[in-house]
N, C-alpha and C positions, 0 to 999 in steps of 0.2 A: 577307455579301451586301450590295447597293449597300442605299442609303437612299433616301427619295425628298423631294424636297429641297419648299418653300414652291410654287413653281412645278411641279415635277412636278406636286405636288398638284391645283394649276388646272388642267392641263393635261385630264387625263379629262373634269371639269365642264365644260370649255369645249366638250369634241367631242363629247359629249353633249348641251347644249344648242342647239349650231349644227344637228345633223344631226334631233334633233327641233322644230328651224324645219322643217327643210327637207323631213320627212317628212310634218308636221303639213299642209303647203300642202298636198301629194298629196291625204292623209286628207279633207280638208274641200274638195277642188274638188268633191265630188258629197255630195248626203244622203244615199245607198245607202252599204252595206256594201261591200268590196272582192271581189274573186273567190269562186268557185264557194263556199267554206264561211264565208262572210261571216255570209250568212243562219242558217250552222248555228250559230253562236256565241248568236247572236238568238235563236233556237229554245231554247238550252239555258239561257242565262240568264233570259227569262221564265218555264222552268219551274221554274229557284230559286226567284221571285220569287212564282212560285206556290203552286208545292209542297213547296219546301223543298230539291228533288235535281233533279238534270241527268234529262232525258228520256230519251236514247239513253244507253250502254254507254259510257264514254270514262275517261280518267283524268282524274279532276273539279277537281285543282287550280286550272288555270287559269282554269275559267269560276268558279269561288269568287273567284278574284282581280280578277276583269274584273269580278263582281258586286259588291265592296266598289265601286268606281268609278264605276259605274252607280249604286250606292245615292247616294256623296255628289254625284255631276253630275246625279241622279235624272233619268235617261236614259239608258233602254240602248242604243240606237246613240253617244251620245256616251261614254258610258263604255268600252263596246269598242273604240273608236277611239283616245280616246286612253289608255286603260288598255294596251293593246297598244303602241301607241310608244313609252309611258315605261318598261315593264317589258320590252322587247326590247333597245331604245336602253340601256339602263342595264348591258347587258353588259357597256360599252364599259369602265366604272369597273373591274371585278374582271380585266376580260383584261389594262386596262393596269397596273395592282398586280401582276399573275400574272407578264409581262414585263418591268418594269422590275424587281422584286426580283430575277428570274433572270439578266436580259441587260442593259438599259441603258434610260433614259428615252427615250432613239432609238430603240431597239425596237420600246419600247413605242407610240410615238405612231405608227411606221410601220403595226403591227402592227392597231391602233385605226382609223386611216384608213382602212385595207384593208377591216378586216369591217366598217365602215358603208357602204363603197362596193361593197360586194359584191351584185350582183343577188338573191344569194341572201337576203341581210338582210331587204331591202328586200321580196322576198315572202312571207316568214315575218311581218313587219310587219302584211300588208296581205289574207293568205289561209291560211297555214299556221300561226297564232299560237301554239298548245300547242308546235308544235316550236319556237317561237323562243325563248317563256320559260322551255321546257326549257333550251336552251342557256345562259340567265340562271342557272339553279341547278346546271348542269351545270361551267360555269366558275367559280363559287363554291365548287364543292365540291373544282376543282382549286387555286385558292389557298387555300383553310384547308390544305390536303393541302401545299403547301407548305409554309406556315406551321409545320404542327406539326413538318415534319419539320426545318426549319432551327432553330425555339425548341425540340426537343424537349419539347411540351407534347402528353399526349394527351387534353387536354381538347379542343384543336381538330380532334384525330383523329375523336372522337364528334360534334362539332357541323359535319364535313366528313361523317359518314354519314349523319347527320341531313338535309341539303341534297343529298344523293346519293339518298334514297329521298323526296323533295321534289321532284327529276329525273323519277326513276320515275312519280310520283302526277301529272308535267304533262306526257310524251310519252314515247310507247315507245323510240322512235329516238334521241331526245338522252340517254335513260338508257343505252341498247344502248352507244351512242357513246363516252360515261361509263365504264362500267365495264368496257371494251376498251380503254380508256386505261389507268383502273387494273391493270389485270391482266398489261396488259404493262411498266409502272410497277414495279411489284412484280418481275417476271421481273426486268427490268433488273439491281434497284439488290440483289437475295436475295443476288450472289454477291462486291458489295463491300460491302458496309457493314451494318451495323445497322438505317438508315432504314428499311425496309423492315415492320420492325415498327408503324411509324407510316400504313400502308396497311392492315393487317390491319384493322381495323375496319369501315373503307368495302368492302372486299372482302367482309368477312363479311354485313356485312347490307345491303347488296344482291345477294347470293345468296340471302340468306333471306329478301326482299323478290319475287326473283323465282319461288321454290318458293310464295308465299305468293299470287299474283297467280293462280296457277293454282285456286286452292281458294276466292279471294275475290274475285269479279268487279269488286265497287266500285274496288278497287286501280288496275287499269289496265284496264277494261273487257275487249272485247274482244282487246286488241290484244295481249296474250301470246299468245293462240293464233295470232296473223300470223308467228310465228315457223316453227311446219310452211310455211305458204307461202312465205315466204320459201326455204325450203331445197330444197321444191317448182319453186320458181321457178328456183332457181338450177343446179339438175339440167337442166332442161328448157334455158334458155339452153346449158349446157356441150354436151347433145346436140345442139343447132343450131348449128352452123360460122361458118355467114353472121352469125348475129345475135351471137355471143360475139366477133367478128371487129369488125362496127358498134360494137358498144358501148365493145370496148376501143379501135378508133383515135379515137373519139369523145373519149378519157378521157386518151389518150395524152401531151401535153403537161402534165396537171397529174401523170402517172407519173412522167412524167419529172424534174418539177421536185421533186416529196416524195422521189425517190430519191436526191438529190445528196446531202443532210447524211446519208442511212442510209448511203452506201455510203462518205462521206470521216470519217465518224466510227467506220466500222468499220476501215478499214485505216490510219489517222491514228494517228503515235505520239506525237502529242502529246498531254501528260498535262491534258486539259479537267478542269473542275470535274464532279463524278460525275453530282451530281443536276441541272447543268445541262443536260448529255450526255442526260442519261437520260430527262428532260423532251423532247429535243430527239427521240428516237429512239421513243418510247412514242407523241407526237402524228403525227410520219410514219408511222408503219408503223400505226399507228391510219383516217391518210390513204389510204393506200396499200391498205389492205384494201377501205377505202367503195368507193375510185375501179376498182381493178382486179379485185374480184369479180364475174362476171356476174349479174345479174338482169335477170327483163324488164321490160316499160315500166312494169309496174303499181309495180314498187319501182324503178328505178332513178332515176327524180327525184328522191324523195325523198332518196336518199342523194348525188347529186348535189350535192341542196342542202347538205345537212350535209360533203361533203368538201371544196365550197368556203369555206366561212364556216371547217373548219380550214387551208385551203390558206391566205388572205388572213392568218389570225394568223403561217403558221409564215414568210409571206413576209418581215416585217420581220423576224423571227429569221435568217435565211435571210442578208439582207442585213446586217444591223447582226455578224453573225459570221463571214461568208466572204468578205465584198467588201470590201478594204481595212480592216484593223483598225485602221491610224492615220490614212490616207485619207480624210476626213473628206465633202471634196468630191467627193467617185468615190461615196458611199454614198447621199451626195444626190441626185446627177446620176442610179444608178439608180432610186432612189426614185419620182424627179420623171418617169421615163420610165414608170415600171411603173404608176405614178398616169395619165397620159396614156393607156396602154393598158386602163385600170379603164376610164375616164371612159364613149365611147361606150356599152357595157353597161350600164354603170347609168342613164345616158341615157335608153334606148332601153325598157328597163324602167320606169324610173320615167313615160313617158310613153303607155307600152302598159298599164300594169295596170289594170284597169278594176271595175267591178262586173261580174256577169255575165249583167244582163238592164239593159237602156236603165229609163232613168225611165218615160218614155213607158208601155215593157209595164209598171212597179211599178202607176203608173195603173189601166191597166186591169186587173188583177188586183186590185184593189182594189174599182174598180168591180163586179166580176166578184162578190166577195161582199157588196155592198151589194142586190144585184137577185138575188140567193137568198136563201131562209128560211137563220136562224141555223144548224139543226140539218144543215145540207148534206154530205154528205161527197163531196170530190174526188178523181179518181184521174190523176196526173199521170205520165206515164214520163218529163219531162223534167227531169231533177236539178236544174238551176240554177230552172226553173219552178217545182218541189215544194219547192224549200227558202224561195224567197221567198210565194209561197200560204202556206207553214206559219205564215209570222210574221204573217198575218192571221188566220187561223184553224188549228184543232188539227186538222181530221177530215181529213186529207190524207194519201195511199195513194199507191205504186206503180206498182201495179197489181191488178187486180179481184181476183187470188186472196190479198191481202194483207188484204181487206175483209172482214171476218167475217160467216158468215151471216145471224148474226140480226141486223145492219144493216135497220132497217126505212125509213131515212130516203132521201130521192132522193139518188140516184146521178148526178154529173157531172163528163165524160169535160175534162180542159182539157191543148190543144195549144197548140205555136207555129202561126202562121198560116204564116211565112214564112221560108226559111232569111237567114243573116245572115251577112255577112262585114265583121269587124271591127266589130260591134256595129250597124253601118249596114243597114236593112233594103232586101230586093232579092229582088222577085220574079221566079224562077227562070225561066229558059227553058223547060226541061224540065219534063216534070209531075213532081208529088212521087213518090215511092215506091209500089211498089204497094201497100203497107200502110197508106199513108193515104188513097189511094183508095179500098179496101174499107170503111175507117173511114165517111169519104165518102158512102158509097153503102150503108150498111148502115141498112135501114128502122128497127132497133130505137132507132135515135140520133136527135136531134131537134134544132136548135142553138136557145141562148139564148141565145147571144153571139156575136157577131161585130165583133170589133174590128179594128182594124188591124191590132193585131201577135199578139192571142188570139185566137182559137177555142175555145167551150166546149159541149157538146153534154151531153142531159141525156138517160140511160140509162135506155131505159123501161120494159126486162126484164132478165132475167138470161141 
């Protein structure tokens, strides 16, 4: 297998460092947290901070990690901010090790560009972070898995299961992801070679990681049992025409493109190197499942994300092995195009992803608990409203049947005042809904706030 030369070396350090400039400016144009679970990361690491454990059900790796970072920047918005850039961005080191040992230092940096320029990245960064430092230990665990099986050593077979059930403990999906890699890894390589023994370990315990996730909630919270829905989900889509029909031409083009090396490496008699084949053919058809299985909206983003972030790796593989093998300048030239056609996306992204409430409302919500007694409990139905409320105070609810009855303390109902398009506030033509005109109009409510952008009313019976 190739070497990686002094320069290779710099190479990762270097795109690792430019692209957390260039994420870090995004992170710090606002104080606020990024997108709708900004706040839930807040929530979860002040109740380390407090309690010792995450509040909600989740697989707790990542906020232990974001919490060492918090502890030394002793600030937990600055610690999750950039505790998340550095542990997402630092993929960039193990995908390009994982490429250039199999395919070539061109590969590898094609391959590197892509997943920092991939929208997908970039919001895993800044809202989805458990699945992105999954993907950190998720792609670590496919270069030791490399490793052992090129050194035949199985000491890095065990310390590749070890960061495969380190996958698991920080996102369900980038473990899912994981170990549908291995498994079709393992298929591949059972019927030429030996290697294959060098998988078994990672295979083994995380199967016995995921039997064990059912018995032990702390493992991966709730999110083992998102598997019935997913499967749920996915019957349901295949019984509706229309939407299995939307989603696949939606998907169509990156099918299309994960199918070229399955289908020319399947009928190609050209004798390729086994396990680089086998690597090449375990990550597409690993692509190929995210991208063209139905699910509905509630999972399909998600997997979205994660089949781009593997489309962008397999693109430099893609290129640096099918477009001109001696060609030097034809692999460039598509590179320099396929870069061109990244650009606007990540553009467009990088300049829409927002927090998901204005500063302005964090204000008055703030406000909003300075002019009620401490003991106050809130009942918010607006998600991005309830999770930023949380990170001022603890007693914040759903909705009233989630309030327990023996709640003796005042009850206060907190709305948007006004709907918003594009974070810019803009009151509507039309009257709101008739459910908030009832609200409205319902004697038992009283308001104690009226801000610009809240509404908070104080609930005088049951």
């Amino acid at each position: 297998m190739k070497s990686v030369s002094i320069l290779g070396r710099s190479v990762p350090i270097m795109l690792f460092t430019v692209f957390v400039v260039i994420y870090s400016i995004k992170a710090f144009s606002s104080p606020l947290l990024f997108g709708i679970d900004g706040p839930y990361y807040y929530i979860q690491l002040r109740s380390i901070h407090d309690k010792g454990f995450i509040k909600y059900p989740d697989p707790p790796l990542a906020f232990y990690l974001l919490y060492l970072f918090a502890l030394m920047l002793k600030d937990i918005v600055m610690g999750i901010k950039i505790g998340s850039i550095l542990l997402i961005l630092l993929t960039i080191i193990p995908t390009y090790y994982l490429i250039s040992r199999l395919f070539s230092n061109y590969s590898a940096l094609i391959s590197c560009t892509f997943l920092a320029l991939t929208p997908a990245l970039l919001r895993m960064c800044f809202d989805f972070i458990k699945n992105g430092v999954g993907l950190l230990f998720m792609v670590a665990t496919l270069l030791l898995t490399m490793y052992s099986i090129m050194k035949r050593k199985v000491i890095l077979s065990l310390t590749a299961s070890l960061t495969a059930i380190m996958t698991g403990l920080t996102h369900s999906l980038s473990f899912a992801t994981l170990y549908l890699i291995l498994i079709i890894l393992t298929i591949t390589l059972i019927n030429k070679n030996s290697s294959y023994r060098y998988l078994v370990p990672q295979v083994l315990s995380s199967s016995i990681f995921i039997l064990a996730s059912f018995f032990v909630l702390s493992l991966m919270g709730s999110d083992v049992y998102k598997l019935f829905g997913l499967v749920n989900s996915s019957l349901q889509s295949i019984t509706n025409p229309y939407m299995a029909y939307k989603l696949f031409l939606g998907r169509l083009i990156r099918i299309v493109l994960i199918a070229i090396p399955i289908i020319s490496l399947t009928i190609s008699r050209v004798d390729y190197n086994v396990l680089r084949t086998s690597f090449i053919k375990s990550l597409a058809i690993t692509t190929l499942i995210l991208s063209a299985v139905p699910y509905s909206s509630q999972f399909a983003m998600r997997f979205d994300l994660m089949s781009e972030l593997l489309t962008s790796i397999l693109l430099g593989v893609i290129i640096s092995y099918y477009i001109g093998f001696g060609n030097i300048t034809q692999r460039y030239v598509v590179s320099f195009i396929i870069l061109i056609l990244l650009m606007p996306p990540f553009i467009n992204t990088y300049l829409s992803i927002s927090p998901s409430i204005t500063l302005q409302e964090y204000r008055e919500l703030k406000k909003l608990t300075v002019l009620v007694p401490k003991n106050t409990t809130f009942i918010v139905p607006n998600t991005k409203l309830r999770y930023w409320l949380e990170t001022l105070t603890s007693n914040v609810y759903r909705s009233l049947q989630e309030v327990s009855k023996r709640v003796s303390t005042n009850l206060v109902l907190v709305l948007e005042k006004y709907y918003y398009i594009h974070h810019q506030p803009k009151i509507p033509k039309s009257p709101p809904p008739m459910k908030h005109l009832i609200i409205l109009h319902n004697p038992n409510l009283r308001v104690i706030y009226n801000g610009k952008f809240i509404i908070a009313f104080l609930v005088r019976k049951f």
